[in-house]
C-alpha positions as CSV (number, residue, x, y, z in Angstrom):
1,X,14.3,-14.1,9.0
2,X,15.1,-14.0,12.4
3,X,13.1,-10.7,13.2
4,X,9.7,-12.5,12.0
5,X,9.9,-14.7,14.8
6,X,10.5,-11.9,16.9
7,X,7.5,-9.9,15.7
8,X,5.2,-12.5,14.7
9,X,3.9,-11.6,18.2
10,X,3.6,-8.0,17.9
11,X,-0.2,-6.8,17.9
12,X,-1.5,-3.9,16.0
13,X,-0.4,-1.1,18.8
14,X,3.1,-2.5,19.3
15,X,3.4,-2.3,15.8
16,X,2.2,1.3,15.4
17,X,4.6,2.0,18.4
18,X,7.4,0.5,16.3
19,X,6.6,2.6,13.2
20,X,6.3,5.8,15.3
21,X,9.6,5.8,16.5
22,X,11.4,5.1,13.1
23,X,9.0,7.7,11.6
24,X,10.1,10.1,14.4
25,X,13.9,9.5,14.3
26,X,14.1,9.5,10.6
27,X,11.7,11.7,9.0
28,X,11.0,14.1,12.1
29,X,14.0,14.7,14.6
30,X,13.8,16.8,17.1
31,X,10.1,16.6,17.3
32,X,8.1,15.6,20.3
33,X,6.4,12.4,20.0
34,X,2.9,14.3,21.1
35,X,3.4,15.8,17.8
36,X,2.3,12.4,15.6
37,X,-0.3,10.4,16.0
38,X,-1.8,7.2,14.6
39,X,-3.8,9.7,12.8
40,X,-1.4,12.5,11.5
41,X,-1.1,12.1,7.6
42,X,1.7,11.1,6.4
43,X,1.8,11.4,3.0
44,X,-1.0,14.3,2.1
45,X,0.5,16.0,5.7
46,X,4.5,16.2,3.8
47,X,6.1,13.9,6.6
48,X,7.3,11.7,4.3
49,X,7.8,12.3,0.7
50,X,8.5,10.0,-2.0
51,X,11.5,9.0,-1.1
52,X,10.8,8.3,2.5
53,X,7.6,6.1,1.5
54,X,10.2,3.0,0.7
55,X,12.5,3.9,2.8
56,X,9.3,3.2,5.3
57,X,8.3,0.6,3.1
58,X,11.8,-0.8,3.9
59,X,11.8,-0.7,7.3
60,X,8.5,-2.2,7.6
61,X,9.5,-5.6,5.5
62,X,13.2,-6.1,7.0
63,X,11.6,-5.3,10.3
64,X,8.4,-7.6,10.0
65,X,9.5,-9.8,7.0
66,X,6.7,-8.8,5.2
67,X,5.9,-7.4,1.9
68,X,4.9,-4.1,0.7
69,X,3.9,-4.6,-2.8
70,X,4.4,-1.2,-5.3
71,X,0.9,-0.4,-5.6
72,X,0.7,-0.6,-1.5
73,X,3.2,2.1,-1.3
74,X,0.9,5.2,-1.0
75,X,-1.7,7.2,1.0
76,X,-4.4,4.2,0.8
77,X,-2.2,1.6,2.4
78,X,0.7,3.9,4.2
79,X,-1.3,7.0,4.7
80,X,-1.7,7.2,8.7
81,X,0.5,4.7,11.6
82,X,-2.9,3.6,11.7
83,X,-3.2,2.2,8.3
84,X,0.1,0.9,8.9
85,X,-0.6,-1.2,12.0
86,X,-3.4,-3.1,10.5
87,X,-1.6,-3.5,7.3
88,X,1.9,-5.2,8.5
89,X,-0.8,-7.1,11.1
90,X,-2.7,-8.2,8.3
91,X,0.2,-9.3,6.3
92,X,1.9,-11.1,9.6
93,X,-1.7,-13.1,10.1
94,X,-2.0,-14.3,6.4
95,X,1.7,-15.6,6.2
């Protein structure tokens, strides 16, 4: 994919950057960035629900080409933009 070569580059906080602002403009308009952190729960906090943990999961693999297997998709894996960062980072480094 052509995005891969793009973001092969990224590093863990330009990744978490990256996440933030989809999480902001799709699961939180309106609300000041100050208001989410890389340690803000966002599953066990209600930011995203079901629904918006593939549409994440999504975003994450068309914007990073990598995958986010089903038994990734939850609080252990996708809890926090933290747990993001070094997740898509760890999956970028092992491709």
């Amino acid at each position: 994919m052509q995005n891969r070569k793009s973001e092969m580059t990224d590093n863990v906080q330009d990744i978490k950057e990256k996440v933030t602002k989809f999480i902001l403009e799709e699961f939180l308009p309106g609300e000041p960035a100050e208001n989410l952190d890389e340690s803000t729960p966002l599953i066990e906090g209600a930011v995203v629900d079901s629904i918006g943990i593939i549409k994440l999961a999504a975003f994450i693999q068309e914007q990073y080409d990598v995958e986010i297997e089903p038994h990734e998709m939850n609080a252990e894996f996708l809890g926090t933009i933290a747990d993001i960062g070094n997740i898509v980072q760890a999956k970028i480094t092992a491709a």
